[in-house]
C-alpha positions as a LaTeX table, in Angstrom:
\begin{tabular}{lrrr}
\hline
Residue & $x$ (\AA) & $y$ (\AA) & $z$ (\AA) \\
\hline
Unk1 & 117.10 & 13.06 & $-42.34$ \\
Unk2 & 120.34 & 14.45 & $-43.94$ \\
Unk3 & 118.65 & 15.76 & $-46.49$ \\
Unk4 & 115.85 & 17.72 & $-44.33$ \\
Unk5 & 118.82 & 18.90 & $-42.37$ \\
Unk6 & 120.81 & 19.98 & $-45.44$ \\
Unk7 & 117.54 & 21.48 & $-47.35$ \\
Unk8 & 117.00 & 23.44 & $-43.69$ \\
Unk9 & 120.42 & 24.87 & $-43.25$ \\
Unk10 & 120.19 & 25.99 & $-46.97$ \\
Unk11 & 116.98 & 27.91 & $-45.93$ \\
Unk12 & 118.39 & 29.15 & $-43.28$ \\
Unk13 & 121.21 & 30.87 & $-45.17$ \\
Unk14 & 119.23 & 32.13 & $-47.40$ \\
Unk15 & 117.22 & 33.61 & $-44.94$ \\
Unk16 & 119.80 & 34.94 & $-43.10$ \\
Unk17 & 121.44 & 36.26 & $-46.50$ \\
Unk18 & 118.68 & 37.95 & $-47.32$ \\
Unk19 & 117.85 & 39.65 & $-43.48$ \\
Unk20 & 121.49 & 41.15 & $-43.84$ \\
Unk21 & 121.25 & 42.64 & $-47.22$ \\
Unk22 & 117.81 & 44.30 & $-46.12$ \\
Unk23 & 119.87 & 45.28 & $-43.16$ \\
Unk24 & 122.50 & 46.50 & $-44.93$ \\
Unk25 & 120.03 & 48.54 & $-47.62$ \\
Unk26 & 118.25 & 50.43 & $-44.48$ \\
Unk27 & 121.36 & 51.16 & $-43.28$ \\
Unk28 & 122.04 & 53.05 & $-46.27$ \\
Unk29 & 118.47 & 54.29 & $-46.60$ \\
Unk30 & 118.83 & 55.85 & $-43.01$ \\
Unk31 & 122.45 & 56.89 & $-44.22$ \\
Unk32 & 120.89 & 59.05 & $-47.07$ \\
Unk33 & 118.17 & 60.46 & $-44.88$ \\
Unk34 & 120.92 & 61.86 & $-41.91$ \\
Unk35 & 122.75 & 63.23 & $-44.58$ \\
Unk36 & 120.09 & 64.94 & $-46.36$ \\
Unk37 & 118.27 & 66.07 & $-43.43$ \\
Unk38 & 121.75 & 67.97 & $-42.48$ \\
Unk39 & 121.56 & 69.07 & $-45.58$ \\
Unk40 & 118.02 & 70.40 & $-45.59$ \\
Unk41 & 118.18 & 71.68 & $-42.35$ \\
Unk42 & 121.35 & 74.32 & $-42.83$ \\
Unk43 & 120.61 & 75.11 & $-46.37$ \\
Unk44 & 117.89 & 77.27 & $-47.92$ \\
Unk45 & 116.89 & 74.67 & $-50.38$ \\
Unk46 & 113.57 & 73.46 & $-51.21$ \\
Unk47 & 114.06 & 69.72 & $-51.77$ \\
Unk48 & 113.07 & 67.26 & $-49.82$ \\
Unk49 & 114.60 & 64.01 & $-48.43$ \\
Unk50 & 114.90 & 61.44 & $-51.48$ \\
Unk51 & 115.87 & 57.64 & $-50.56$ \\
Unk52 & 116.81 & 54.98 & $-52.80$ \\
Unk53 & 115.57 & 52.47 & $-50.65$ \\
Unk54 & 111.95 & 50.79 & $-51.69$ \\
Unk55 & 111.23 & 49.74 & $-47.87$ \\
Unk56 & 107.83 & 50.86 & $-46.80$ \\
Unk57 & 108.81 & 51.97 & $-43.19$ \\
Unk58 & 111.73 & 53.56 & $-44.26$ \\
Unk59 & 109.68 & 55.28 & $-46.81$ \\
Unk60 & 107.37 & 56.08 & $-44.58$ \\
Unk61 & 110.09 & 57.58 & $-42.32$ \\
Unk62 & 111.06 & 59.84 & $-44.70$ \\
Unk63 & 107.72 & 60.80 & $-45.80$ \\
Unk64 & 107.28 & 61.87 & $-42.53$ \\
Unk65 & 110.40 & 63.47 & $-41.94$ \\
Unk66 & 109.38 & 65.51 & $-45.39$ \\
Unk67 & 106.11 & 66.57 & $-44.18$ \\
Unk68 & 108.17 & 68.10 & $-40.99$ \\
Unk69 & 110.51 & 70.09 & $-43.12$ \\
Unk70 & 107.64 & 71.64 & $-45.29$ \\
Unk71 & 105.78 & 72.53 & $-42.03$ \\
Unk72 & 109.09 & 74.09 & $-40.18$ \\
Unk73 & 110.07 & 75.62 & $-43.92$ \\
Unk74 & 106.29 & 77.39 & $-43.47$ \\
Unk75 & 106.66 & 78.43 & $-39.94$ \\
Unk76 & 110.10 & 80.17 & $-40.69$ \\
Unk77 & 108.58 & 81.96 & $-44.24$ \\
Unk78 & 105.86 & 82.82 & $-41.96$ \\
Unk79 & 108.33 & 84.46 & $-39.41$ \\
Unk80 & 110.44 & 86.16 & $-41.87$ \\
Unk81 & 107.29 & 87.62 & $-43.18$ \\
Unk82 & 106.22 & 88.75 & $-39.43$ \\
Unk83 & 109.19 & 90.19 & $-39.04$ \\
Unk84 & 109.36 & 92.01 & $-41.93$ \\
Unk85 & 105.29 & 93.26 & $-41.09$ \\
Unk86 & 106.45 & 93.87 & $-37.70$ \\
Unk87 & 109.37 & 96.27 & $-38.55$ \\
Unk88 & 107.45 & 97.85 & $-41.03$ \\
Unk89 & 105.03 & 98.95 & $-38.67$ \\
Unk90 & 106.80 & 100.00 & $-36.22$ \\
Unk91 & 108.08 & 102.48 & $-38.34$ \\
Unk92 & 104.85 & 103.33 & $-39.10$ \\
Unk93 & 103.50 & 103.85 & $-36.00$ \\
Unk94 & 106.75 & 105.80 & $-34.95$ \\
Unk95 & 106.02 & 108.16 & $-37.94$ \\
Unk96 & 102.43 & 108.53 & $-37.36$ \\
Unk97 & 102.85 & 109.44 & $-34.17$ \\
Unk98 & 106.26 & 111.83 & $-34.49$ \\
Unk99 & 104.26 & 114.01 & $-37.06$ \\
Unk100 & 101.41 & 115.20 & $-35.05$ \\
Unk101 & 103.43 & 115.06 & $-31.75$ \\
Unk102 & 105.94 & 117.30 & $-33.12$ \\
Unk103 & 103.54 & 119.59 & $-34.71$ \\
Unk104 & 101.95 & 119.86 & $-31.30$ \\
Unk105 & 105.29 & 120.69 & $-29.65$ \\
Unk106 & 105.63 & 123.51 & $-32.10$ \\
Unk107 & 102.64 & 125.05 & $-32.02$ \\
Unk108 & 103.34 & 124.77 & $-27.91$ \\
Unk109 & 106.50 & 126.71 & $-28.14$ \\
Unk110 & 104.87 & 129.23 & $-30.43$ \\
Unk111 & 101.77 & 130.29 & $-28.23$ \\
Unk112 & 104.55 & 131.03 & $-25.17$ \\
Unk113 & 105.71 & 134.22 & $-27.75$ \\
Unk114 & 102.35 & 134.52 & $-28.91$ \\
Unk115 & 100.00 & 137.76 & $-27.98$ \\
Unk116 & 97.55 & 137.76 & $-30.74$ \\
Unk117 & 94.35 & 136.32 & $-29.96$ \\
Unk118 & 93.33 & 134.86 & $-33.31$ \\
Unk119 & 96.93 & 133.40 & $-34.00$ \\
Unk120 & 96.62 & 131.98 & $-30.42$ \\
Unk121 & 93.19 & 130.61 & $-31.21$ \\
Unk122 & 94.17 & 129.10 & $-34.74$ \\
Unk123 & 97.25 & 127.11 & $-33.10$ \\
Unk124 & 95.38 & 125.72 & $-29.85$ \\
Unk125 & 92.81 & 124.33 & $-33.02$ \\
Unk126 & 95.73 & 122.71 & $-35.00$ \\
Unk127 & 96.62 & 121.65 & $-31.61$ \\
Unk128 & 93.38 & 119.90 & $-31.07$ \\
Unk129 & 93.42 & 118.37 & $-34.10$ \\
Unk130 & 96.76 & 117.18 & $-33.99$ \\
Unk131 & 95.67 & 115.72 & $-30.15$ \\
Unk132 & 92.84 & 113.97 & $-31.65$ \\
Unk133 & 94.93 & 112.52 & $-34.47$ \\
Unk134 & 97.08 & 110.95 & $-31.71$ \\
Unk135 & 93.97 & 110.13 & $-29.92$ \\
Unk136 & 92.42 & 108.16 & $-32.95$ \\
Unk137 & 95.61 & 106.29 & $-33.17$ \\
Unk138 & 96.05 & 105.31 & $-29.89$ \\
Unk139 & 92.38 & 103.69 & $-29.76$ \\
Unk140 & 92.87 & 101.98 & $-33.17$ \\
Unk141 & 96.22 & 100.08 & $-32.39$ \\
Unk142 & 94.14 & 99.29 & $-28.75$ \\
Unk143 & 91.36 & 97.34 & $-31.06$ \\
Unk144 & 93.86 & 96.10 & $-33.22$ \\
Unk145 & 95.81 & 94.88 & $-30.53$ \\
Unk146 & 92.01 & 93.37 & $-28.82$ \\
Unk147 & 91.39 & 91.63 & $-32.04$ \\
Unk148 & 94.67 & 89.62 & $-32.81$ \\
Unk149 & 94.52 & 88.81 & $-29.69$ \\
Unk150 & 93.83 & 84.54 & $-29.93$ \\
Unk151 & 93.25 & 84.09 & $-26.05$ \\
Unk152 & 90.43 & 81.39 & $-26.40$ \\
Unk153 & 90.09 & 82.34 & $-22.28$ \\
Unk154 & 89.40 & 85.66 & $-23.17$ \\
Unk155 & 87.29 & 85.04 & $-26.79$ \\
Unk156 & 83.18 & 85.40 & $-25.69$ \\
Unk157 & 81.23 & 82.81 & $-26.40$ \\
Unk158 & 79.51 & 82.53 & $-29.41$ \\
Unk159 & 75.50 & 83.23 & $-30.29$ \\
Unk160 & 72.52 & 82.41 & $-32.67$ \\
Unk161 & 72.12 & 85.65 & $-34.28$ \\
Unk162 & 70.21 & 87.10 & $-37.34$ \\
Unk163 & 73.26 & 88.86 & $-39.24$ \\
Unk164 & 70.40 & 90.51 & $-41.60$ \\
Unk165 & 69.22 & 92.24 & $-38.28$ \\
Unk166 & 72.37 & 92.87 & $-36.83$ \\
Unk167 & 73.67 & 94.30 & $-40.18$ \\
Unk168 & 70.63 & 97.15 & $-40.44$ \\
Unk169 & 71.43 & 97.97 & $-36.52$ \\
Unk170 & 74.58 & 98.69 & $-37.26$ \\
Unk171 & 73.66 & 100.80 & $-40.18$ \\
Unk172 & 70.93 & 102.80 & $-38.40$ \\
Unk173 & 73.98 & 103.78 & $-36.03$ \\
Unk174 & 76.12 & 105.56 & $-38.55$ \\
Unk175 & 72.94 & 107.91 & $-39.47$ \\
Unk176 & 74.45 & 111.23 & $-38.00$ \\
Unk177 & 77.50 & 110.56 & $-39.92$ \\
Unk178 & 75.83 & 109.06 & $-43.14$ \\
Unk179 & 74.18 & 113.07 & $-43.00$ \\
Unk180 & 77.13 & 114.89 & $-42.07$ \\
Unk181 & 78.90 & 113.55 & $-45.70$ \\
Unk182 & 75.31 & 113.73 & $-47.05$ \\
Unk183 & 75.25 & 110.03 & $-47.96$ \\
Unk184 & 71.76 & 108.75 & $-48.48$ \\
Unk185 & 73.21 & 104.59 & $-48.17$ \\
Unk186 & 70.76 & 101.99 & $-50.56$ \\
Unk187 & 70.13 & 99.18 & $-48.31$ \\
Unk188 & 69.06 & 96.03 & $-50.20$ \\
Unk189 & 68.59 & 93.23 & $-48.12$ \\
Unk190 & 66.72 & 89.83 & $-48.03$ \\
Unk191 & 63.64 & 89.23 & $-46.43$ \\
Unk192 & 64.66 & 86.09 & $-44.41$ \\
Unk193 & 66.88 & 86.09 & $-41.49$ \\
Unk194 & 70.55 & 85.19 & $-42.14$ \\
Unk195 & 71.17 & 82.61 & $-38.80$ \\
Unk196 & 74.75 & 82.30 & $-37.89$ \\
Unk197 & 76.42 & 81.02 & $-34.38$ \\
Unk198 & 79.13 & 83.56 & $-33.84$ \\
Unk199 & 80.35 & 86.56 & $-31.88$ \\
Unk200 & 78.23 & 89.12 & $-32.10$ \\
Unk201 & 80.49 & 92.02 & $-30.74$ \\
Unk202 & 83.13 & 90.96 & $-33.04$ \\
Unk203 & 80.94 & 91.48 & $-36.52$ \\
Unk204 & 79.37 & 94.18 & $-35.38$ \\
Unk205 & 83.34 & 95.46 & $-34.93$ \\
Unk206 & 83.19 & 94.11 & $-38.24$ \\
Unk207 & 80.16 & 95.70 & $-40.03$ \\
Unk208 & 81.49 & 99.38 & $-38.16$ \\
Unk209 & 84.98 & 99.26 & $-39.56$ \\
Unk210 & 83.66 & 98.69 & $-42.80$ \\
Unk211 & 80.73 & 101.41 & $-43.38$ \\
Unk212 & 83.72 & 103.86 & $-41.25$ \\
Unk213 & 86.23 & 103.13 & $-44.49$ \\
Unk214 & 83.73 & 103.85 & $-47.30$ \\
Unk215 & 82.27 & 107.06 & $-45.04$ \\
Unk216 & 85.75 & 107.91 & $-45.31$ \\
Unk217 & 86.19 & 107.81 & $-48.73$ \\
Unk218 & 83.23 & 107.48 & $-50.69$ \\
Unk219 & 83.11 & 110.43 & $-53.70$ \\
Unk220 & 79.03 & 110.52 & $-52.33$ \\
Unk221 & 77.46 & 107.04 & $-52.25$ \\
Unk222 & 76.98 & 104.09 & $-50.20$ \\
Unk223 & 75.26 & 100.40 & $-51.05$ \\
Unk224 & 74.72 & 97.62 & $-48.84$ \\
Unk225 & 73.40 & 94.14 & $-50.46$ \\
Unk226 & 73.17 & 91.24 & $-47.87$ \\
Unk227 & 72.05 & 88.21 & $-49.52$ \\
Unk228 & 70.12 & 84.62 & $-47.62$ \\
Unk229 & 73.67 & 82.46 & $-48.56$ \\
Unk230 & 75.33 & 85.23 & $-45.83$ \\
Unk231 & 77.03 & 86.99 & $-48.69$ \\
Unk232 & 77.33 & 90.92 & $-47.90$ \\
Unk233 & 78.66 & 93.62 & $-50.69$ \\
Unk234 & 79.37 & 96.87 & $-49.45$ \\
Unk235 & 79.84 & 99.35 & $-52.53$ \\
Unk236 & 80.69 & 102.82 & $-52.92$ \\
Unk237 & 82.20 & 105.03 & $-56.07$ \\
Unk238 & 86.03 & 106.06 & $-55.03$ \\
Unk239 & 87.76 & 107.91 & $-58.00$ \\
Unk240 & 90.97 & 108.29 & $-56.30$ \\
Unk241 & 91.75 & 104.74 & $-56.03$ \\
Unk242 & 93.58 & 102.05 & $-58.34$ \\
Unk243 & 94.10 & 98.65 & $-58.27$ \\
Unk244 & 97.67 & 98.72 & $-56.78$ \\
Unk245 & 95.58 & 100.78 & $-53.54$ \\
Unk246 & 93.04 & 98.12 & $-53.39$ \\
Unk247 & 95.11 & 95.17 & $-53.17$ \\
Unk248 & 96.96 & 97.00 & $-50.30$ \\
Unk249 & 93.24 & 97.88 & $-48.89$ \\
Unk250 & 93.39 & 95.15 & $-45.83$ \\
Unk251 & 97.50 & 95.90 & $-44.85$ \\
Unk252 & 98.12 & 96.95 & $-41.55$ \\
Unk253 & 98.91 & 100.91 & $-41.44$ \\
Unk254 & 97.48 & 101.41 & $-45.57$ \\
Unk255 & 95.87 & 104.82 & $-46.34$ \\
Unk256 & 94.93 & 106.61 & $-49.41$ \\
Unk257 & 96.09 & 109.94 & $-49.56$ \\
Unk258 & 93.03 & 111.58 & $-48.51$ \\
Unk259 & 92.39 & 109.51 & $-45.46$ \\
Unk260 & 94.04 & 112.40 & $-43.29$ \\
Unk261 & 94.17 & 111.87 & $-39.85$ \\
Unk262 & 93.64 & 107.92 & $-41.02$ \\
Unk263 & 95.26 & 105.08 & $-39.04$ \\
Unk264 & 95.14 & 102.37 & $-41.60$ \\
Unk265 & 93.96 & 99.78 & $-39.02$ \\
Unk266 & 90.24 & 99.66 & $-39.68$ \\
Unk267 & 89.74 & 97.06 & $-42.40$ \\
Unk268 & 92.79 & 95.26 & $-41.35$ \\
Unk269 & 90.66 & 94.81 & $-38.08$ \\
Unk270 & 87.90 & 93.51 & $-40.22$ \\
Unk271 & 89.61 & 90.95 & $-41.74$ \\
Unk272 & 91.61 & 89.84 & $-38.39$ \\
Unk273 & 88.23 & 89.41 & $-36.52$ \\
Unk274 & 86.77 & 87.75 & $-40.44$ \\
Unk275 & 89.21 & 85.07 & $-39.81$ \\
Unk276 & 88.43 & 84.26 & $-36.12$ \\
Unk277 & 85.14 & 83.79 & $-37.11$ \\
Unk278 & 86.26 & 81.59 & $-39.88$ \\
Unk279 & 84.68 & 84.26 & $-43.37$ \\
Unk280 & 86.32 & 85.86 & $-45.84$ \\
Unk281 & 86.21 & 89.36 & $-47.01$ \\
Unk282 & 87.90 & 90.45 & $-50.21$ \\
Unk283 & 88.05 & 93.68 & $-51.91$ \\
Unk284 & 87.13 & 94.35 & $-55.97$ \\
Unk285 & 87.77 & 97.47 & $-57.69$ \\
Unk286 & 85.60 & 97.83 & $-61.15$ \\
Unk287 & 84.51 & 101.22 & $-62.96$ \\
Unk288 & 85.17 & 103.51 & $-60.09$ \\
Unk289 & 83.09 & 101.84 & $-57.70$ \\
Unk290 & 85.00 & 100.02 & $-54.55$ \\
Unk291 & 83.31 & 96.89 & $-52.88$ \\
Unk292 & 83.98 & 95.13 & $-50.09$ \\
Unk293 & 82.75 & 91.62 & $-49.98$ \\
Unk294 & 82.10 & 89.68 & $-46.87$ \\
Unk295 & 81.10 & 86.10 & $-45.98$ \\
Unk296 & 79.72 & 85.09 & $-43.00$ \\
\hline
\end{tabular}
């Protein structure tokens, strides 16, 4: 019976021995993660928390305390960057609206003076044109502002549509304009219907924006190829843009240098109101010839 007693109490103290130095070990481990965290949180460093301790629910601990910093790390890149977008267009907007406001203020205080009729009737058209410039701007950042916005309360619902369909529609609609730049647009589609469930005011927003850019620019041409995977190419020949332009194509506020009057918002629209409806559209530049690829 001594023995069993003696054998027990032996156990015991091992047991207990070895419960305190595991204690003692996540007390460091949690040590090292308090620390670091501190750390990680004031400082613009991009480690992570890094234990010495082998205990799986300590590791898991600071596994997940990792995964938090890499997520909060993304948030604030993601803010800096808003901020930065932000700011920029502000100043943007501030400038594109200063120009033609203060032209039209000009032109104001030089008909009061003004007695000759064709002087008078050349600054009341800059006028107008400066008005309309304003105009065009005011009813862009009003989409833009209509297509970031996330509201799920205020997102229609979606609908079985034929995107093939939809797509010609949309095309048939720019016809006036498509003769006015005396574009004759290639239209090569596929004979099935492309079915999708989505918002149907939002790609036709979509389709709009993009045949209004290459009206806008296009040196004379205009190709549409809408293939059964949902795949559509929108091409047109645009010598006076480079690669540096193209990548820059979807920015908020981005114009060539002939897109007078331009606000810079169309295909950023596009690829807002691409992303709510979970596509992608992309932009490739090769041999003079712009295309706009978008998948639905």
């Amino acid at each position: 019976m001594e023995i069993f007693l003696t054998i027990l109490s032996l156990a015991l103290a091992i047991v207990c021995v070895i419960l305190i130095a595991k204690i003692l070990i996540m007390k460091k481990a949690t040590k090292e993660i308090k620390e670091q965290f501190s750390k990680l949180i004031q400082g613009n460093t991009n480690a992570l928390i890094n234990i010495s301790c082998s205990d799986k629910d300590i590791s898991a601990l600071a596994c997940s305390l990792n995964a938090k910093i890499s997520e909060l790390r993304e948030k604030e890149l993601t803010y800096i960057n808003g901020d930065k977008e932000l700011k920029s267009a502000i100043t943007n907007v501030a400038h594109d609206i200063r120009t033609p406001l203060t032209a039209i203020c000009g032109y104001v205080d030089m008909l009061k003076d003004e007695s000759d009729h064709s002087k008078i009737d050349k600054y009341l058209a800059i006028i107008s044109q400066r008005a309309t410039a304003l105009k065009t701007l005011s009813e862009e950042l009003f989409k833009y502002s209509v297509a970031t916005n996330t509201n799920p309360e205020k997102t229609p619902e979606p609908e079985k549509i034929d995107v093939n369909s939809l797509l010609q529609e949309t095309l048939f609609s720019f016809y006036t304009k498509f003769c006015e730049r005396g574009i004759v647009p290639k239209i090569s589609a596929c004979e099935s219907a492309v079915l999708r469930v989505t918002n149907k005011n939002s790609l036709i927003r979509i389709f709009s924006n993009i045949i209004e850019n290459a009206i806008k620019y296009s040196d004379g041409d205009f190709s549409v190829n809408i293939q059964e995977d949902g795949i559509i190419r929108f091409s047109n020949t645009a010598h006076n843009l480079n690669n540096v332009d193209v990548a820059k194509l979807f920015d908020r506020f981005f114009t060539v240098e002939n897109g007078k009057y331009s606000t810079g918002l169309g295909l950023s629209i596009a690829k807002q109101l691409t992303k709510q409806l979970g596509g992608d559209i992309s932009a490739e530049y090769n041999n003079n010839a712009l295309t706009i690829v978008l998948k639905i």
